[in-house]
PQR file with spaces between the fields and no chain letter, atoms N, CA, C, O and H, PARSE charges and radii, in Angstrom:
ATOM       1  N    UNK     1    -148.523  136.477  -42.333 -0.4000 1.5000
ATOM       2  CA   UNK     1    -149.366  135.302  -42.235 -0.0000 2.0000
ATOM       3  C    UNK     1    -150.527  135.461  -43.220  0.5500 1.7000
ATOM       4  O    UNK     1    -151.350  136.369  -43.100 -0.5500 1.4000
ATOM       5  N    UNK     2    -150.548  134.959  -43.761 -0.4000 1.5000
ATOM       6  CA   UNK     2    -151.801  134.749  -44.867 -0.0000 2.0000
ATOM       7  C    UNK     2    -153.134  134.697  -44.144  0.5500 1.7000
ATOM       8  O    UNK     2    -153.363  134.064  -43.114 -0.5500 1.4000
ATOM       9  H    UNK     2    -149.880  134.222  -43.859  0.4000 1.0000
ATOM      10  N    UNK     3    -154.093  135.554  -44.921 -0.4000 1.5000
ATOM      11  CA   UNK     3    -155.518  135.939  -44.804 -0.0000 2.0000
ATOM      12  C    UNK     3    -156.236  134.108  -45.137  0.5500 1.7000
ATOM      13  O    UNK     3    -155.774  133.292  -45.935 -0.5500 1.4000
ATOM      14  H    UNK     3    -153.906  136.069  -45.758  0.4000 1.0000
ATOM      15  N    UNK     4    -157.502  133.923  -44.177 -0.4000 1.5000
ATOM      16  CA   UNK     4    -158.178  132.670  -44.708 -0.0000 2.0000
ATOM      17  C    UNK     4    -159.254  132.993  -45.007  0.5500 1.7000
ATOM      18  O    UNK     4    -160.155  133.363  -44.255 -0.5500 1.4000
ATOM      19  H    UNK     4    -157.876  134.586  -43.528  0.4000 1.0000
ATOM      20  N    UNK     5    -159.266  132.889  -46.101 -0.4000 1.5000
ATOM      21  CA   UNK     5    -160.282  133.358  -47.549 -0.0000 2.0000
ATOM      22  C    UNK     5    -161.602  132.976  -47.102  0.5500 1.7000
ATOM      23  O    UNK     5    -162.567  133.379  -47.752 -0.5500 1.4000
ATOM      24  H    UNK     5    -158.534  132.589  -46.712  0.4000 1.0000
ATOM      25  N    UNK     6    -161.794  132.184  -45.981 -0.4000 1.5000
ATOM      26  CA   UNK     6    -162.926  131.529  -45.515 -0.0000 2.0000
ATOM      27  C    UNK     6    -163.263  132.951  -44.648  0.5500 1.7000
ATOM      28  O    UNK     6    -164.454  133.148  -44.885 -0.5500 1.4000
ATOM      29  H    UNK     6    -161.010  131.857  -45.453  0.4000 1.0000
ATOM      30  N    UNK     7    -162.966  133.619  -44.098 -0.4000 1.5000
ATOM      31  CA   UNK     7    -163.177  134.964  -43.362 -0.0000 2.0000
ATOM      32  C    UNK     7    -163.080  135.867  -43.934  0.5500 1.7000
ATOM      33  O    UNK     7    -163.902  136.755  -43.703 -0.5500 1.4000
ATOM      34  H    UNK     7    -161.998  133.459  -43.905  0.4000 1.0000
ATOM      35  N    UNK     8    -161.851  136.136  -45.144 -0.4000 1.5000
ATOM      36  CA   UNK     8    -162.045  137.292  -45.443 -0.0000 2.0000
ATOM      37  C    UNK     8    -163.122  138.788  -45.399  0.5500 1.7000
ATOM      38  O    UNK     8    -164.290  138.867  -45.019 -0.5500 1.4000
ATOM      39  H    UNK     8    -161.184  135.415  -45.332  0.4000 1.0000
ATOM      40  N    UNK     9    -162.579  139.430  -45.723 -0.4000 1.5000
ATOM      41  CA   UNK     9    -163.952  140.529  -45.378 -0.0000 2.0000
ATOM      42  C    UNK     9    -163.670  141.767  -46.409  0.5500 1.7000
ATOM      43  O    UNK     9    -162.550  142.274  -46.478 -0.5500 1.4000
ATOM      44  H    UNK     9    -161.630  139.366  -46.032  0.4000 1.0000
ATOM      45  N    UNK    10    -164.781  142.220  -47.213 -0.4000 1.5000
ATOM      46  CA   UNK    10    -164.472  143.601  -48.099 -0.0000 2.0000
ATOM      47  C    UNK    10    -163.598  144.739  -47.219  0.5500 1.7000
ATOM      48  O    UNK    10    -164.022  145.169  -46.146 -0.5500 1.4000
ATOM      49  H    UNK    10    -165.691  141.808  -47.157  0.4000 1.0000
ATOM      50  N    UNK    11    -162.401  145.144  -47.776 -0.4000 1.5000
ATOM      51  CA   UNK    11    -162.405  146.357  -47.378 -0.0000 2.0000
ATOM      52  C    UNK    11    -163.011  147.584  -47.326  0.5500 1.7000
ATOM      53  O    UNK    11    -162.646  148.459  -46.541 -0.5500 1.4000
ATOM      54  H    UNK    11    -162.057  144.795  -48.648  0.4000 1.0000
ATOM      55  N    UNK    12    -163.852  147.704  -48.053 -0.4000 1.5000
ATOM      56  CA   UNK    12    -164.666  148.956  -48.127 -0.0000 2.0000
ATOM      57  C    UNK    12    -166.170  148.408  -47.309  0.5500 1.7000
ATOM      58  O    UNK    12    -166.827  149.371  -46.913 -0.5500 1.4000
ATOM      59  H    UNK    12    -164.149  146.993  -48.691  0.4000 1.0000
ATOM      60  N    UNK    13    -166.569  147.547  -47.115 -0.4000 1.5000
ATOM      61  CA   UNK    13    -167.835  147.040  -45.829 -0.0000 2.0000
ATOM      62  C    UNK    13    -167.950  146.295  -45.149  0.5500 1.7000
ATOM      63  O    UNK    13    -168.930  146.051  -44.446 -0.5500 1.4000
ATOM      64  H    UNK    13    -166.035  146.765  -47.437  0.4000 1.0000
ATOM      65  N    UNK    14    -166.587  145.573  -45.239 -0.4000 1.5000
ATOM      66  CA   UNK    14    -166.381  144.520  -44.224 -0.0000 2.0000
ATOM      67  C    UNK    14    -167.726  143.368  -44.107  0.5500 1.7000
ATOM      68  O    UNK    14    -168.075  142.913  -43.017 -0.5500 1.4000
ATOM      69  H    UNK    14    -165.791  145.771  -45.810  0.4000 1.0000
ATOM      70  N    UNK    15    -168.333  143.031  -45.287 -0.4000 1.5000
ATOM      71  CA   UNK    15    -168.912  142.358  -45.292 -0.0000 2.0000
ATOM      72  C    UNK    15    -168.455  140.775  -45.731  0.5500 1.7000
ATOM      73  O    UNK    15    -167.444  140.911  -46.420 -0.5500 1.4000
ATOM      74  H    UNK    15    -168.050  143.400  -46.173  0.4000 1.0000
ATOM      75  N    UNK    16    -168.657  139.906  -45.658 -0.4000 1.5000
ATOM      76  CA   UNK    16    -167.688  138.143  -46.409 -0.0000 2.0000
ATOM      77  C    UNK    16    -167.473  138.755  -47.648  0.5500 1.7000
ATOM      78  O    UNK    16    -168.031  139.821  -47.909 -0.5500 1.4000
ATOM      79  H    UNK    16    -169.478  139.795  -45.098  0.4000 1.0000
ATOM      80  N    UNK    17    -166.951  138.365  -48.202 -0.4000 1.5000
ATOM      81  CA   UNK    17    -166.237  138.592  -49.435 -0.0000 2.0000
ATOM      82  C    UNK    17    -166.473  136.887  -50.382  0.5500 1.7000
ATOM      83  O    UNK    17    -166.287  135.725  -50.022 -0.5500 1.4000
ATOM      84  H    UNK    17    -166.498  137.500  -47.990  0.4000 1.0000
ATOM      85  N    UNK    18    -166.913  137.452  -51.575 -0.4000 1.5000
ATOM      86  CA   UNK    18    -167.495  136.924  -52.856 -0.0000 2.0000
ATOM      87  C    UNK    18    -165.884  136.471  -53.437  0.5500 1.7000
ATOM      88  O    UNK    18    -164.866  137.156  -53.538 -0.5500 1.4000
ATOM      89  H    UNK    18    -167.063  138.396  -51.867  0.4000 1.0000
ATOM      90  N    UNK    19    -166.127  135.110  -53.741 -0.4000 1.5000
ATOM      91  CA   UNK    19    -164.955  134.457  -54.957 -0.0000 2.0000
ATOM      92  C    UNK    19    -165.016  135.391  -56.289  0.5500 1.7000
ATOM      93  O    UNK    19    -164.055  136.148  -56.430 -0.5500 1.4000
ATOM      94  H    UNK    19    -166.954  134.553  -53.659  0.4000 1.0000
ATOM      95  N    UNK    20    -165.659  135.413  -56.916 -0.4000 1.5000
ATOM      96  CA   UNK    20    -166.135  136.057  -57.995 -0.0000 2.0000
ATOM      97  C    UNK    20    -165.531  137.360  -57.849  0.5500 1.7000
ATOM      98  O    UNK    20    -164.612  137.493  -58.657 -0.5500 1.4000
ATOM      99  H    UNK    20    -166.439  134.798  -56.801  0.4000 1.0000
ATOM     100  N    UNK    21    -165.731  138.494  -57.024 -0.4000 1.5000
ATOM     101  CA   UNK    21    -165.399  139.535  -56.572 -0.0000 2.0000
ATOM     102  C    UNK    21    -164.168  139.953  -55.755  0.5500 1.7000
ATOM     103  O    UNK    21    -163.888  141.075  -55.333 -0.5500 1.4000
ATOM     104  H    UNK    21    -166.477  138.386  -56.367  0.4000 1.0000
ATOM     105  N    UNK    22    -163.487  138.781  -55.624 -0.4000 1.5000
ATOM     106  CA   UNK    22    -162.311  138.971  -54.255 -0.0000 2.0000
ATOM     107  C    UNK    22    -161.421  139.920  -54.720  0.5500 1.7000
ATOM     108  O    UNK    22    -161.207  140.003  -55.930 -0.5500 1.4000
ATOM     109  H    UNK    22    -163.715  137.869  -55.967  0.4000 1.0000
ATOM     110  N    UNK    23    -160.885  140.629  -53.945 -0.4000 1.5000
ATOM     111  CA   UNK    23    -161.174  141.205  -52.288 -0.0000 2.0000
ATOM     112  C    UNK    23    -162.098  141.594  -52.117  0.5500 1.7000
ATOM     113  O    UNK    23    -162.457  141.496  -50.943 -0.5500 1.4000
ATOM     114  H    UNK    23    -161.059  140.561  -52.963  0.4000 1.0000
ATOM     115  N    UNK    24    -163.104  142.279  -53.098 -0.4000 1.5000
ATOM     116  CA   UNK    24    -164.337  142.663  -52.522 -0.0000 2.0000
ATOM     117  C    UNK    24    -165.910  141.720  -52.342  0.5500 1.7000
ATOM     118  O    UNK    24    -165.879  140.526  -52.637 -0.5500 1.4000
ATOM     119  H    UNK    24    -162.812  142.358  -54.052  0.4000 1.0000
ATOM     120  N    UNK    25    -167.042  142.261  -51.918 -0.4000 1.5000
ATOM     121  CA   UNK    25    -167.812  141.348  -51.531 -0.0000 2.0000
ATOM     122  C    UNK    25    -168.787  141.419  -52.946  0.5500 1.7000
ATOM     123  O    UNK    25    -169.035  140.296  -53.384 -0.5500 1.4000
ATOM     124  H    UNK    25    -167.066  143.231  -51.678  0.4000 1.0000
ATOM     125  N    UNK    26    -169.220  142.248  -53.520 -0.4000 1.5000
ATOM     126  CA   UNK    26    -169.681  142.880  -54.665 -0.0000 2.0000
ATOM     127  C    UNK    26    -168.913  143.505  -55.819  0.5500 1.7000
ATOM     128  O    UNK    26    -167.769  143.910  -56.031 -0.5500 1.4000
ATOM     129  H    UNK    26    -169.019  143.160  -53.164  0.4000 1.0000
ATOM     130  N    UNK    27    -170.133  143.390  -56.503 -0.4000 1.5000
ATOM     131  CA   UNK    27    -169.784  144.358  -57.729 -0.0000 2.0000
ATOM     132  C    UNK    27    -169.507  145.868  -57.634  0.5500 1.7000
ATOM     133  O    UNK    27    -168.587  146.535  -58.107 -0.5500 1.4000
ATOM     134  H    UNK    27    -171.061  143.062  -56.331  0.4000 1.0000
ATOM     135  N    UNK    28    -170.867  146.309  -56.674 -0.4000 1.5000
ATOM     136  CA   UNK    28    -171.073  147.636  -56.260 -0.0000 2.0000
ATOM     137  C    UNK    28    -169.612  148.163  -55.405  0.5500 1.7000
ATOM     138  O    UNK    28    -169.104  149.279  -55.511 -0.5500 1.4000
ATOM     139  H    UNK    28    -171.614  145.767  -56.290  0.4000 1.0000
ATOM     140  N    UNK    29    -169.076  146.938  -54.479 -0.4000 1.5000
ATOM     141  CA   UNK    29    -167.886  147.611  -54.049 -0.0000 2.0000
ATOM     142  C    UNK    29    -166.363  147.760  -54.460  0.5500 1.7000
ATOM     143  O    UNK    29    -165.477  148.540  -54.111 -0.5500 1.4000
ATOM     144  H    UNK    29    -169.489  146.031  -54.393  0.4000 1.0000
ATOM     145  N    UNK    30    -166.434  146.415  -55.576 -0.4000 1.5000
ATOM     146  CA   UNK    30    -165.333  146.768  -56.560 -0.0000 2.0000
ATOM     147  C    UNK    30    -165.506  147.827  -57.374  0.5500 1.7000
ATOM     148  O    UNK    30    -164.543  148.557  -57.610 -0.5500 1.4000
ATOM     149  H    UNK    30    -167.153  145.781  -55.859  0.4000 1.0000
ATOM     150  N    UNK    31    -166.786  148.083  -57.941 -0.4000 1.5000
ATOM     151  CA   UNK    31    -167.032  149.249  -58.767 -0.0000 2.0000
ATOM     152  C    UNK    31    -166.910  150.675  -57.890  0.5500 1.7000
ATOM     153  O    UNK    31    -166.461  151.690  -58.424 -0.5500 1.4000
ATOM     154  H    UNK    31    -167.568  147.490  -57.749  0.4000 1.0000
ATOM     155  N    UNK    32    -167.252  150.658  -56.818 -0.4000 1.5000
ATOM     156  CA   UNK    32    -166.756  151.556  -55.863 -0.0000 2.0000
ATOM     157  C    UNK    32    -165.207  151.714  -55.333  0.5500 1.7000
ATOM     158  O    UNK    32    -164.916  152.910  -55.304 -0.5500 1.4000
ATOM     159  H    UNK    32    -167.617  149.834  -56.384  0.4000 1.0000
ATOM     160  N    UNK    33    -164.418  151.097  -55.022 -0.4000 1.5000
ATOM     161  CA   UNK    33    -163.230  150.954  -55.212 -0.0000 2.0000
ATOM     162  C    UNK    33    -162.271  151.677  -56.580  0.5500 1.7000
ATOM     163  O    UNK    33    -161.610  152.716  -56.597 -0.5500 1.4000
ATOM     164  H    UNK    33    -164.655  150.126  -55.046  0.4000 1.0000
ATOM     165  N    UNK    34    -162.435  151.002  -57.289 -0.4000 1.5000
ATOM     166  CA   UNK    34    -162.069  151.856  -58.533 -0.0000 2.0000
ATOM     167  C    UNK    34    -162.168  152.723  -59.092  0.5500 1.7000
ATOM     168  O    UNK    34    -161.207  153.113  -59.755 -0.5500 1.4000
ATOM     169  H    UNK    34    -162.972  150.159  -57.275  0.4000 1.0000
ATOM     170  N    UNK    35    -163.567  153.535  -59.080 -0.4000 1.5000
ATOM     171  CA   UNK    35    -163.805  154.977  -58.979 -0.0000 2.0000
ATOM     172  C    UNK    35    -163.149  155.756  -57.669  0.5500 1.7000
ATOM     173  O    UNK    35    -162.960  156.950  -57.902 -0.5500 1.4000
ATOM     174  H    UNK    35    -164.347  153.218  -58.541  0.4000 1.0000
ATOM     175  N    UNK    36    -162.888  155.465  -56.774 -0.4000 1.5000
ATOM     176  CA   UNK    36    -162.059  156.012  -55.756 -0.0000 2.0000
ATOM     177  C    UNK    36    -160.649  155.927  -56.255  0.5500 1.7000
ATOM     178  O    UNK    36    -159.870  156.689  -55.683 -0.5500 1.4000
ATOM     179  H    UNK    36    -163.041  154.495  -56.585  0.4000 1.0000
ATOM     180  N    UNK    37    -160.114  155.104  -57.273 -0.4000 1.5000
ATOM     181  CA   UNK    37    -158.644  155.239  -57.602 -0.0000 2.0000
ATOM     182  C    UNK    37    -158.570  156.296  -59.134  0.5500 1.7000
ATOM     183  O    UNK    37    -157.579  156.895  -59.552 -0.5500 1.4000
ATOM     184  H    UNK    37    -160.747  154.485  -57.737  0.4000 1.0000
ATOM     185  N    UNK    38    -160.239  156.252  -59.862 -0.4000 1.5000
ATOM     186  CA   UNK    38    -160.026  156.923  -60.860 -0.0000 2.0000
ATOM     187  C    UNK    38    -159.773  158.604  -60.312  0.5500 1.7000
ATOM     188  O    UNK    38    -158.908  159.363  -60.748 -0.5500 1.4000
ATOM     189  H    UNK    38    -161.044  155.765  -59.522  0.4000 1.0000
ATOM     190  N    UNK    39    -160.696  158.884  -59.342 -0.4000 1.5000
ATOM     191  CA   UNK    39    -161.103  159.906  -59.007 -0.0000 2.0000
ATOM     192  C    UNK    39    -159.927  160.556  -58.002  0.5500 1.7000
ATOM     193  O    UNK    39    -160.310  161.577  -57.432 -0.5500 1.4000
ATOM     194  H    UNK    39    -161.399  158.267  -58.987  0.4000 1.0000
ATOM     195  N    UNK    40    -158.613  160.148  -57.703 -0.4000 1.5000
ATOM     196  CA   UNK    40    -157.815  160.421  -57.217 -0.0000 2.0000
ATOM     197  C    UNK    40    -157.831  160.550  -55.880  0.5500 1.7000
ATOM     198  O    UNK    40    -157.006  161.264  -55.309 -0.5500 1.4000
ATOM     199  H    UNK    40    -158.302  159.318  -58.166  0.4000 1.0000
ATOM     200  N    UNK    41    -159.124  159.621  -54.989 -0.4000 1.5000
ATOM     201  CA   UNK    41    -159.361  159.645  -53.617 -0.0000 2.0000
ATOM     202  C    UNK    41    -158.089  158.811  -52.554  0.5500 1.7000
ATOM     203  O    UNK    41    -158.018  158.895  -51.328 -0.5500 1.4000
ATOM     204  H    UNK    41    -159.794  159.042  -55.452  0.4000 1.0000
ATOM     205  N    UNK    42    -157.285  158.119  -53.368 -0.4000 1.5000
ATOM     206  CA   UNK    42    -155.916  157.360  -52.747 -0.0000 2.0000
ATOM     207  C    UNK    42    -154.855  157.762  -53.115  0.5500 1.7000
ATOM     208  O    UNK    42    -154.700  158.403  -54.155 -0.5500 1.4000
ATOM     209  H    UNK    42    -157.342  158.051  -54.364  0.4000 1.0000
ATOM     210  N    UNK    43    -154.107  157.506  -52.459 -0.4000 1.5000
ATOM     211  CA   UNK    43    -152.754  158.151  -52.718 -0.0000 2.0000
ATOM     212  C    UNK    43    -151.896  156.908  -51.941  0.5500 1.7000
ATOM     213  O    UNK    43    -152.256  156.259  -50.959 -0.5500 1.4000
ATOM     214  H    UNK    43    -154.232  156.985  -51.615  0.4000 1.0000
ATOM     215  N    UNK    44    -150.815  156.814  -52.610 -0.4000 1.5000
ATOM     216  CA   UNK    44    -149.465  155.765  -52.091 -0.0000 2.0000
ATOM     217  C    UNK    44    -148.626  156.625  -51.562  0.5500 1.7000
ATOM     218  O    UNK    44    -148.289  157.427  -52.434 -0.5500 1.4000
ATOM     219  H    UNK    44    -150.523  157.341  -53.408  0.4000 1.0000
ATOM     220  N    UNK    45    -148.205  156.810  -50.710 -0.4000 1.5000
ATOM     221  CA   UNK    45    -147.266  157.500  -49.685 -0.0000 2.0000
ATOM     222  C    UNK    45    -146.209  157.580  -49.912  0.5500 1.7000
ATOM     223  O    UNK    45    -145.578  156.524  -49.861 -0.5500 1.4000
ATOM     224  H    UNK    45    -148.479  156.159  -50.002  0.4000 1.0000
ATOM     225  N    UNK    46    -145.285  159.134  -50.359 -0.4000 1.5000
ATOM     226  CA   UNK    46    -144.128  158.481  -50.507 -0.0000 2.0000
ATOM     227  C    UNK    46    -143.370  160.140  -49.484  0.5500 1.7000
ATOM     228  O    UNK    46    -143.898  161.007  -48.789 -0.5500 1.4000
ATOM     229  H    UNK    46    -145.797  159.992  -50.401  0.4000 1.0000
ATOM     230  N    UNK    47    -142.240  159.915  -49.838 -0.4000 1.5000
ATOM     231  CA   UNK    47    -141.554  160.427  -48.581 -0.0000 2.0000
ATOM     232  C    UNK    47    -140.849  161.822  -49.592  0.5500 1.7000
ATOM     233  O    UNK    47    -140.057  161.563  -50.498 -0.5500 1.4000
ATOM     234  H    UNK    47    -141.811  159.210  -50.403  0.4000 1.0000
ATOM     235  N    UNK    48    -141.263  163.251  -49.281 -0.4000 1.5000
ATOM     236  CA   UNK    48    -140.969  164.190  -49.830 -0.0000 2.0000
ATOM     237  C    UNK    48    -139.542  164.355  -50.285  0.5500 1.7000
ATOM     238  O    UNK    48    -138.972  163.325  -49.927 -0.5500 1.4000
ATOM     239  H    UNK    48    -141.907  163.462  -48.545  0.4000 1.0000
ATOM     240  N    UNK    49    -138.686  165.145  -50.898 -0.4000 1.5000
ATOM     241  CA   UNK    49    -137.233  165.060  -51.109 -0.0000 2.0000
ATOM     242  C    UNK    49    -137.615  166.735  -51.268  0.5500 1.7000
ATOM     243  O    UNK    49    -138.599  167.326  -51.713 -0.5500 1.4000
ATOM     244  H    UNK    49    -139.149  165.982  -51.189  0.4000 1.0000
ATOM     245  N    UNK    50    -135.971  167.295  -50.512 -0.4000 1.5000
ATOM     246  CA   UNK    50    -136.112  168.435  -50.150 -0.0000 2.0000
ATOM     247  C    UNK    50    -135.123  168.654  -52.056  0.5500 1.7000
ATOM     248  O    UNK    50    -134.863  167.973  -53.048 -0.5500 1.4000
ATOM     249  H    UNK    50    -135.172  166.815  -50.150  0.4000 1.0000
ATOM     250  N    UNK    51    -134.924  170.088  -51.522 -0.4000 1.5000
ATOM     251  CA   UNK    51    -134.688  170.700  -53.489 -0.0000 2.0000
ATOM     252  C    UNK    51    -133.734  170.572  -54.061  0.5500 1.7000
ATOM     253  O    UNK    51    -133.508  171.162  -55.117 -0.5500 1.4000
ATOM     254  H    UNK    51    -135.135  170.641  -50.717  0.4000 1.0000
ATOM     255  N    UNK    52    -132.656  169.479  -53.297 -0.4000 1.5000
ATOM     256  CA   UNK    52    -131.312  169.328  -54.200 -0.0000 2.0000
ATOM     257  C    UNK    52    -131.487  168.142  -54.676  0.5500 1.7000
ATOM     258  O    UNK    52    -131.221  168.090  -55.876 -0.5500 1.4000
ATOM     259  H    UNK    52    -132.840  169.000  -52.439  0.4000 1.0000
ATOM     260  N    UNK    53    -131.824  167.182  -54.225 -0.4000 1.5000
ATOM     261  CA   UNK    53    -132.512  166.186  -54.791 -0.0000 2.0000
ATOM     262  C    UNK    53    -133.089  166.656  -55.494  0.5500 1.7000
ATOM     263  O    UNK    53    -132.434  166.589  -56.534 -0.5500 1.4000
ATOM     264  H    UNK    53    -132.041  167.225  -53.249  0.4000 1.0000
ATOM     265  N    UNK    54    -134.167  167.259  -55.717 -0.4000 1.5000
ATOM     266  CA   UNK    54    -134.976  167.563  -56.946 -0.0000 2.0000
ATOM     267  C    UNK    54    -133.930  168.130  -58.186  0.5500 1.7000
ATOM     268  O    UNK    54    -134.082  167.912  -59.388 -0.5500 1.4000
ATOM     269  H    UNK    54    -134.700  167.314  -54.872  0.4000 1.0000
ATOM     270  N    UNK    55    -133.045  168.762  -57.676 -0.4000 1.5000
ATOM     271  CA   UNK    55    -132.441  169.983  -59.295 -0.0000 2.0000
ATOM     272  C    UNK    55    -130.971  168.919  -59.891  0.5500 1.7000
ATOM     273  O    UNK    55    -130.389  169.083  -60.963 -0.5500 1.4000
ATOM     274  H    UNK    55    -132.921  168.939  -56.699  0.4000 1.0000
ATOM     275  N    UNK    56    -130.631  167.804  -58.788 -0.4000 1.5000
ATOM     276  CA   UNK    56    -130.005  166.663  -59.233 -0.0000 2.0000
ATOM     277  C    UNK    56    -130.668  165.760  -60.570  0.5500 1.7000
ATOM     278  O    UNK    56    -130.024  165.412  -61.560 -0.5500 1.4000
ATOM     279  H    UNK    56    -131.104  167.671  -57.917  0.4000 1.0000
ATOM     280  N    UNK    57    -132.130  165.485  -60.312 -0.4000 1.5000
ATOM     281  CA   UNK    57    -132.516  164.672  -60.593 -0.0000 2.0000
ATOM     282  C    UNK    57    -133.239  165.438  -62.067  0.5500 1.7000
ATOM     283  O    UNK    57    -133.355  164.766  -63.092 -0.5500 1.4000
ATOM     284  H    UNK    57    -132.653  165.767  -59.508  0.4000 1.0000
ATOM     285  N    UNK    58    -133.489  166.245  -62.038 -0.4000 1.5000
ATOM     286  CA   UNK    58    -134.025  166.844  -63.048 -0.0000 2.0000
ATOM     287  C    UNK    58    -132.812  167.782  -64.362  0.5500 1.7000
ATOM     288  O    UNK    58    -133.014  168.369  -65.425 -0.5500 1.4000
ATOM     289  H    UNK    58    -133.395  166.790  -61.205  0.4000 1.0000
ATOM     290  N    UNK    59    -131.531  167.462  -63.493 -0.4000 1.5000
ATOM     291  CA   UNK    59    -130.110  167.466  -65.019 -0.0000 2.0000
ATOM     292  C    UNK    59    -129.963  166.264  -65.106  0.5500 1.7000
ATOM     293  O    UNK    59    -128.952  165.814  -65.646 -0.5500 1.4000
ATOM     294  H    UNK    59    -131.367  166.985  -62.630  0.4000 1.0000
ATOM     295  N    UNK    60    -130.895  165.482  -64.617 -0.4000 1.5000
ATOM     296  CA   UNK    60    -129.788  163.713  -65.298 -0.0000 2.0000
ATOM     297  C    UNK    60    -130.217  163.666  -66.719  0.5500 1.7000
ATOM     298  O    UNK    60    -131.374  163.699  -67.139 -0.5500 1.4000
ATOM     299  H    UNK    60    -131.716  165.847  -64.179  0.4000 1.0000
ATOM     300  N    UNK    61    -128.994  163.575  -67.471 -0.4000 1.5000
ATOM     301  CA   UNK    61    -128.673  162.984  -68.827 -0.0000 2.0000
ATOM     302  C    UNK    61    -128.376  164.816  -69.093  0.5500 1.7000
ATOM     303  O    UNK    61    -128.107  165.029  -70.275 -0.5500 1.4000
ATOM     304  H    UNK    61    -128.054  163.548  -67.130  0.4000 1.0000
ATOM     305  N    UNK    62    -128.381  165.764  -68.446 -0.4000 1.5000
ATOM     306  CA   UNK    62    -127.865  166.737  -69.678 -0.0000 2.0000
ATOM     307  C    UNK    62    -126.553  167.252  -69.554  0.5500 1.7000
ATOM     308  O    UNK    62    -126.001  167.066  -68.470 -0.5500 1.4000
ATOM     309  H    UNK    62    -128.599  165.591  -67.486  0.4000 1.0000
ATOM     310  N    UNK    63    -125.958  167.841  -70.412 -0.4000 1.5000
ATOM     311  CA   UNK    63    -124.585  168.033  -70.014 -0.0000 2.0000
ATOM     312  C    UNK    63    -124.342  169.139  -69.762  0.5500 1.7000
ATOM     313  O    UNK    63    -125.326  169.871  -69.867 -0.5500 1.4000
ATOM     314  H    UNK    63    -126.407  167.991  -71.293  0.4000 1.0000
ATOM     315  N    UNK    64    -123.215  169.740  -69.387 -0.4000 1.5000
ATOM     316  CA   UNK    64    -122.712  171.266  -69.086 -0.0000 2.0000
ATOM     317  C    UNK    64    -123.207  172.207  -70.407  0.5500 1.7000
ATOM     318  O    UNK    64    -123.585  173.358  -70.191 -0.5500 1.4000
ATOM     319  H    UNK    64    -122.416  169.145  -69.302  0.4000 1.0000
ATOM     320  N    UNK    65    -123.193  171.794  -71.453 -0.4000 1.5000
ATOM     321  CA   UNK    65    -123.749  172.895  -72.272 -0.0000 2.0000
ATOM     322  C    UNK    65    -125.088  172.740  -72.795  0.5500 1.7000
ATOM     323  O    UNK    65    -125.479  173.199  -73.868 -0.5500 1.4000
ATOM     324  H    UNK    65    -122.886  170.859  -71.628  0.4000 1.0000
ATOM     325  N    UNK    66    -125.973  171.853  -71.715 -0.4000 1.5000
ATOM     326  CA   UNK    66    -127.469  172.009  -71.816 -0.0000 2.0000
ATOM     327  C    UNK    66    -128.057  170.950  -72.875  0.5500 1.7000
ATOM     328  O    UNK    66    -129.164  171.141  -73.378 -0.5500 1.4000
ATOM     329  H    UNK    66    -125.655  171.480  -70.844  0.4000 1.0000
ATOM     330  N    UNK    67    -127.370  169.964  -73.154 -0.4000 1.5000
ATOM     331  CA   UNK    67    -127.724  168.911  -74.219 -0.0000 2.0000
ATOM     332  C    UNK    67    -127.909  168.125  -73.401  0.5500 1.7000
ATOM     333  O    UNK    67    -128.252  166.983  -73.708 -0.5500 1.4000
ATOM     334  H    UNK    67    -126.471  169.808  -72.744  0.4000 1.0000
C-alpha cells in the first residue's frame, strides 16, 4: 500500500518530511544518510553460500587446463 506523502516521516528522525528533500526531512539528514552508506554503516543482507558454491563459481569460464 503506498505511503501518503502528506504523513510521510524521515527515516533517520521521523520528523515530516520536506518535498525538496524526500524521503528525508533535511539536508542535514540526507547528508547524514549518505555518509552512513559512504562509510559502510549499511549493509543489504544477503544469505551466506557454504564452499562448493563458492569453488563452482569461482572456475566459471575456465577450463580443465586452467584457461
Amino acid at each position: 500500500m503506498p505511503v501518503n506523502l502528506k504523513h510521510a516521516r524521515c527515516p533517520l528522525c521521523k520528523a515530516p518530511t520536506v518535498r525538496e528533500f524526500r524521503p528525508f526531512c533535511s539536508q542535514g539528514c540526507r547528508d547524514r544518510d549518505l555518509i552512513g552508506w559512504i562509510n559502510e554503516d549499511y549493509a543489504i543482507p544477503a544469505r551466506s553460500t557454504d564452499a562448493d558454491e563458492l569453488q563452482k563459481s569461482s572456475d566459471y569460464g575456465v577450463d580443465s587446463e586452467g584457461r
